[in-house]
C-alpha positions in Angstrom: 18.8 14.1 -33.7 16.7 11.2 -33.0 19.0 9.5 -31.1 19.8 12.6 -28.7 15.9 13.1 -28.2 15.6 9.7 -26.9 18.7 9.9 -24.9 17.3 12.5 -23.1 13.9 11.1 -22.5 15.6 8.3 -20.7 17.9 10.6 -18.6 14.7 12.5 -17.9 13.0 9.5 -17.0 15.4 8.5 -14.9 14.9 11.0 -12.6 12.0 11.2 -12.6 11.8 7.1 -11.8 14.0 7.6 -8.3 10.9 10.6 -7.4 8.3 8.2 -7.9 9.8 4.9 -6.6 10.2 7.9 -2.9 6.8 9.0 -3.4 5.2 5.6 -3.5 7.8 4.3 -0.6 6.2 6.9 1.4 3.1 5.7 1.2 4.2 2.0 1.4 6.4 2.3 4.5 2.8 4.5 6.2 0.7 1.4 5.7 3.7 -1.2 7.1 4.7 1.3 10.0 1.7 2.3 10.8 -0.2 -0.5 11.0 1.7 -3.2 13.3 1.3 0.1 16.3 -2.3 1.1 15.3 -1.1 4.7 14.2 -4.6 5.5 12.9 -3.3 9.1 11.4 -0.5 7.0 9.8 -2.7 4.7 7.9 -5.3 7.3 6.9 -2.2 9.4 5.2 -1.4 5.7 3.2 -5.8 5.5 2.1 -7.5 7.8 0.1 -10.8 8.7 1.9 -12.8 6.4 -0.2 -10.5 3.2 -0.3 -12.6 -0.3 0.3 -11.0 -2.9 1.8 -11.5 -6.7 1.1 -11.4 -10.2 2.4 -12.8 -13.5 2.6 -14.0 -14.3 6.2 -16.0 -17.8 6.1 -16.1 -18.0 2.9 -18.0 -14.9 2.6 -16.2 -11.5 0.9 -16.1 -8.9 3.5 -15.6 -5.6 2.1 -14.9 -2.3 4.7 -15.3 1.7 3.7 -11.7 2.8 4.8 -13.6 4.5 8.2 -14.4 0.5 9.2 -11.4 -0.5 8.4 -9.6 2.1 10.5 -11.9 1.4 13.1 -11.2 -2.2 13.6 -7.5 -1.5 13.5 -7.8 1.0 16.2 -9.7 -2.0 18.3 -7.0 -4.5 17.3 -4.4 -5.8 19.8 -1.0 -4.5 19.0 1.4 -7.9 18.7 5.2 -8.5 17.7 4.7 -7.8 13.9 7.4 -7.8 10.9 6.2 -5.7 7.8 7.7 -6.7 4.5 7.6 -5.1 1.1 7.5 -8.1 -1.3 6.8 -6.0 -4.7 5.6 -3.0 -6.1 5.1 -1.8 -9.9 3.5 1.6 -11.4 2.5 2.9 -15.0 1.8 7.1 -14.8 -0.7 7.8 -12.0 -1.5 4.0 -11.4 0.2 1.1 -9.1 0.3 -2.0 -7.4 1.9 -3.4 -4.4 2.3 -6.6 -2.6 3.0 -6.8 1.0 2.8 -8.9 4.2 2.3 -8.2 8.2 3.9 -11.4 10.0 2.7 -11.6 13.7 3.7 -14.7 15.7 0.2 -17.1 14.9 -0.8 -15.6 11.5 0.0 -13.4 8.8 -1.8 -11.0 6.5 -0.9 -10.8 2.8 -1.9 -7.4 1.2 -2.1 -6.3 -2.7 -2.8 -2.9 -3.0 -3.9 -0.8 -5.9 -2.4 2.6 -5.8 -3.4 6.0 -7.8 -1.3 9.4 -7.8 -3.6 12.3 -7.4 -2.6 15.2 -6.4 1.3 14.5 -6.3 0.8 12.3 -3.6 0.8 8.3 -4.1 -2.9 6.3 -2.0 -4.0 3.1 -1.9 -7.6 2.8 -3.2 -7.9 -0.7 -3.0 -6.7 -3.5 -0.6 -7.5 -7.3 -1.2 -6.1 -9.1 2.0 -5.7 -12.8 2.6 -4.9 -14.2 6.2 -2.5 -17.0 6.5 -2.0 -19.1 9.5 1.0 -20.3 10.5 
């Protein structure tokens, strides 16, 4: 009996696995398909309202309310970009993710933190670094 009982767990969590690895894609590909084309409505569906965004600029942290961040974006030049997903991991309702935006002169290199509320995957937290080339 104990065997069959954990069998099934697995097959359960098996499918439940391939949902969560879609829902969290979703919000993944947003951020990397929105961003490179400054789809503002893209990127807000990837955030949840009160994300923070952070980086070091001279040194300094920066940190942006997810309305500042959007903000900037929306004033940014659009450039050649290629979006990767390096990594992503998740236990229950929390997550993390690694990405990157190459453009031609610099790219960024993102680690998100990720929560699932509602049913829906969001990125609460971005640390970003920006990488010459």
């Amino acid at each position: 009996m104990r065997l069959y009982l954990r069998l099934m767990k697995t097959l359960t969590s098996k499918v439940g696995v391939a949902d969560e690895k879609d829902l969290i894609l979703r919000t993944l590909h947003d951020y990397l398909q929105g961003r490179p084309v400054k789809d503002i409505e893209r990127l807000r569906r990837a955030f949840h309202p009160d994300a923070y965004i952070r980086t070091i600029i001279d040194g300094q942290l920066v940190r942006w309310a997810l309305p500042q961040y959007l903000d900037l974006v929306a004033q940014a030049t659009i450039q050649e970009c290629q979006p990767e997903l390096l990594s992503y991991t998740w236990d229950g309702d929390t997550g993390s993710a690694h990405v990157q935006l190459t453009f031609a002169t610099f790219r960024f290199i993102d680690r998100f933190n990720l929560i699932k509320l509602d049913g829906q995957w969001l990125i609460v937290d971005k640390v970003s670094y920006r990488q010459e080339l």
